[in-house]
N, C-alpha and C positions, 0 to 999 in steps of 0.2 A: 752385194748385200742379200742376206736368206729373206726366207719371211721374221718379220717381225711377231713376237709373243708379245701378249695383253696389247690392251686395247691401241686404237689408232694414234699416233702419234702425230701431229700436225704444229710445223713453224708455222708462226704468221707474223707477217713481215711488212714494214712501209719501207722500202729504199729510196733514196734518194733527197732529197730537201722538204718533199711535201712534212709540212707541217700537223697535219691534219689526221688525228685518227681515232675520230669515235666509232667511225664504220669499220676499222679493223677491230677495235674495241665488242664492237658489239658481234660481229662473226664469231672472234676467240670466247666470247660466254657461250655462245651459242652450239658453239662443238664440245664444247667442257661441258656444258649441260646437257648433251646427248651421249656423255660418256667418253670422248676424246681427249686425249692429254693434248693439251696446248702450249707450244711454248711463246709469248707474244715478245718478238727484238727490243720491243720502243721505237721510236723515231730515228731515222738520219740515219739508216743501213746501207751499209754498201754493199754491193750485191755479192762480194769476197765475203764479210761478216755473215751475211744471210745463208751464204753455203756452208762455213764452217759451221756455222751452228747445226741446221740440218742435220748435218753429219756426224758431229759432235753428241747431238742429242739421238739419231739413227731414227730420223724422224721418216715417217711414209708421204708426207706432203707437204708442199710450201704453199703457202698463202700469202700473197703478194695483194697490196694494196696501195693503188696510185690517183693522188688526184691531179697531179702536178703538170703532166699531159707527157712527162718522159717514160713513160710505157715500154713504148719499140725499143728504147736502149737498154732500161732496166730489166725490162723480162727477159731479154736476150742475153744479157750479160750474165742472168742470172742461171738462165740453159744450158749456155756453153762452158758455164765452170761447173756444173754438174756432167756433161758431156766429160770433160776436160777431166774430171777426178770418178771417173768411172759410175759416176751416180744418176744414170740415168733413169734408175727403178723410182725417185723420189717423183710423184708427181706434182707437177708446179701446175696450182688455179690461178686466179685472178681476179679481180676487182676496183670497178672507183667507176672515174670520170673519164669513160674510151670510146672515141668513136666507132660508131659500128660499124666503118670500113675500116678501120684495123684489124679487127677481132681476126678475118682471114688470117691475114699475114701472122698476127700473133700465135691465131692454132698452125700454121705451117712451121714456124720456128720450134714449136714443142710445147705452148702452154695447153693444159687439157681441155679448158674452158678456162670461159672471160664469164663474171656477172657483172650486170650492169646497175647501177640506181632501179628501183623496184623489184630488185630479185629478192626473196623472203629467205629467212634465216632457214625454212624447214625446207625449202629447196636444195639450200648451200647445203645444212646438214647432211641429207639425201643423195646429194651426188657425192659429197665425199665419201662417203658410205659405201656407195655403190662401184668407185673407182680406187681408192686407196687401196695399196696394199692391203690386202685382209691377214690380219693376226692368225697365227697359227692355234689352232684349237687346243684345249688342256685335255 
């Protein structure tokens, strides 16, 4: 994948059974309101769906949101078929309810960062900003 033209393009993603997503809810306004195309999956992705779409949409990052406590399987699952389909440029964040002796391991498998409960929207904004793929200039 080149760079991406116009603005940042970010999946946001819940995999797995968690039911729960006003926190990814509220991230996806949050980058759409700093100018990010958003594309939000809905509920109950698998982490197959979550990468086709990425792809599909030639997205610069996945936004992954967990509260469900399967983290370790979901994030990885979701690395290795980016790994696996040559999409390693896409970068994968994360968020929800994760111990913070995961977050290691998770940044060692390839997420770029983990937020936790308290992290602020103009944070998340900011770092995506500052790590995405940057848009080629007009």
């Amino acid at each position: 994948m080149g760079v991406a033209a116009g603005p940042i393009r970010v999946v946001v993603a819940k995999p797995g059974l968690d039911g729960h997503d006003r926190g990814a809810k509220v991230i996806a306004r949050a980058l759409r309101d700093a100018g990010m195309e958003v594309i939000y999956t809905g509920l109950h992705q698998t982490p197959e769906q979550i990468v086709d779409t990425a792809l599909q949409e030639d997205a610069d990052a996945i936004g992954l949101s967990i509260l469900s406590g399967a983290h370790n399987t979901l994030f990885a699952a979701v690395i290795d078929l980016l790994r696996e389909r040559d999409a390693e440029d896409i970068l994968v964040f994360g968020g929800g309810i994760i111990p913070e002796a995961d977050i290691p391991l998770l940044k060692e498998k390839g997420v770029a960062e983990i937020f936790t409960p308290g992290a602020t929207t103009a944070s998340i904004v900011d770092w995506v900003r500052a790590n995405a793929r940057q848009p080629a200039q007009a």
